[in-house]
C-alpha positions as CSV (number, residue, x, y, z in Angstrom):
1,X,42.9,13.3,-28.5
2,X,39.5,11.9,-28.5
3,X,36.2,13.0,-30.3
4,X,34.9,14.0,-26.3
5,X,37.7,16.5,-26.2
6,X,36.7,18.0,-29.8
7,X,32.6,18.5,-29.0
8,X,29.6,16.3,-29.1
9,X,29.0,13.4,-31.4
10,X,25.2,13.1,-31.9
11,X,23.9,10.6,-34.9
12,X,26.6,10.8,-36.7
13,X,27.7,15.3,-36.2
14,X,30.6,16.5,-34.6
15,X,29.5,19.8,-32.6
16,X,32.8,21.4,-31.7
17,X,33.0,23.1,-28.4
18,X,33.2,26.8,-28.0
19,X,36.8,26.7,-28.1
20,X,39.2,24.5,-28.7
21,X,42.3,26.3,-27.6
22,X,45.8,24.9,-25.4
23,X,43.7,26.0,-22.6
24,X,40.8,23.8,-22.9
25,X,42.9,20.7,-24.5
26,X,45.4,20.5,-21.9
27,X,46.8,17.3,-21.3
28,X,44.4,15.7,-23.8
29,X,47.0,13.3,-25.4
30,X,46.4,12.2,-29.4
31,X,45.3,8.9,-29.8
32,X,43.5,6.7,-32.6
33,X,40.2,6.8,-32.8
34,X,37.2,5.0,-34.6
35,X,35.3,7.6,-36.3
36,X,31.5,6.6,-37.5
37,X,31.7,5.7,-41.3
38,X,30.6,9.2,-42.0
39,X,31.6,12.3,-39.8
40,X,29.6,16.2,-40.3
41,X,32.0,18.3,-38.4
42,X,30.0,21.2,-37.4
43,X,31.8,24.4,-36.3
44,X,28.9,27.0,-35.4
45,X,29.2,27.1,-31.8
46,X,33.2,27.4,-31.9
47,X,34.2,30.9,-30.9
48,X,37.8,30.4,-29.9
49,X,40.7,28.4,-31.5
50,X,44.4,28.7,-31.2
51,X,47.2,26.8,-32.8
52,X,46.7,24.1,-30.4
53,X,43.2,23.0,-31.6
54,X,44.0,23.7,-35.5
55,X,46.5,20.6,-34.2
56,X,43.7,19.1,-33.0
57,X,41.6,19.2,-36.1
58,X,44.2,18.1,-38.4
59,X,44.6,15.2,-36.2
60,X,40.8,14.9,-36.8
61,X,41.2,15.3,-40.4
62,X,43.9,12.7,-41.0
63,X,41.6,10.0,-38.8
64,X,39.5,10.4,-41.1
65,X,41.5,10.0,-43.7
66,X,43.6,7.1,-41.9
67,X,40.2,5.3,-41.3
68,X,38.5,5.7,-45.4
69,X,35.8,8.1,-43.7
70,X,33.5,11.0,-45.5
71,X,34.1,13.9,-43.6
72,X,32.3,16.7,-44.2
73,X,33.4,20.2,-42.5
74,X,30.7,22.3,-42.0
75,X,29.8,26.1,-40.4
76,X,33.4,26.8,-39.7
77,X,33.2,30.5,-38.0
78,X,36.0,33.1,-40.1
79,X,38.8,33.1,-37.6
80,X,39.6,29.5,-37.6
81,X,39.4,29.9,-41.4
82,X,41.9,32.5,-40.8
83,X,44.1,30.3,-38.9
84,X,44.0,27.5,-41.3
85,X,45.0,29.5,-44.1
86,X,47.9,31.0,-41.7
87,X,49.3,27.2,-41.9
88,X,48.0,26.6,-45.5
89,X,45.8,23.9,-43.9
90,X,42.9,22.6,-46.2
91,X,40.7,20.5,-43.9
92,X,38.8,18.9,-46.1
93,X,41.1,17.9,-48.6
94,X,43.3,16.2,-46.0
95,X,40.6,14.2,-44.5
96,X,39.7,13.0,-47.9
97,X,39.6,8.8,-48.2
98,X,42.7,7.8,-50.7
99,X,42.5,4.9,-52.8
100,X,44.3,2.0,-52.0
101,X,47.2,1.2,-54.2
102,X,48.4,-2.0,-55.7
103,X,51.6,-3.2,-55.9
């Protein structure tokens, strides 16, 4: 999965496409990803989203968390709020930086 597939990346904001469904991410394998040190996701021009691109955001999410990046989620639309709570899916708390831990 790249950030392409997901929307837009303009200084630094994520637009998400209209929809991120198994439609539109066909074939679009996940990969790792540098991220800019600080991510807005914006949702407000996603109008579709299926199980398929909840995957595709929570492989978003842990990137960011993977890579120590401030993620911010932003103008999610109801229905993919919906969804997430379907799976019991908290985007931003999963794409929060963790402290590193010492032996």
């Amino acid at each position: 999965m790249t950030l392409a597939a997901l929307g837009t990346l303009r200084d630094g904001v994520l637009h998400l496409h209209a929809a991120l469904t198994a439609r539109s991410l066909d074939g679009i394998p996940f990969r790792d990803e540098t991220l800019p040190d600080s991510l807005i996701v914006d949702g407000q021009a996603l109008q579709q989203a299926d199980s398929i691109g909840v995957a595709a955001l929570v492989w978003l999410a842990g990137q960011a968390q993977q890579q120590q990046r401030r993620t911010t989620w932003q103008q999610l639309p109801p229905h993919l709020g919906e969804l997430l709570a379907l799976y019991e899916i908290d985007l931003p708390t999963m794409s929060q930086p963790t402290p590193c831990k010492k032996n």
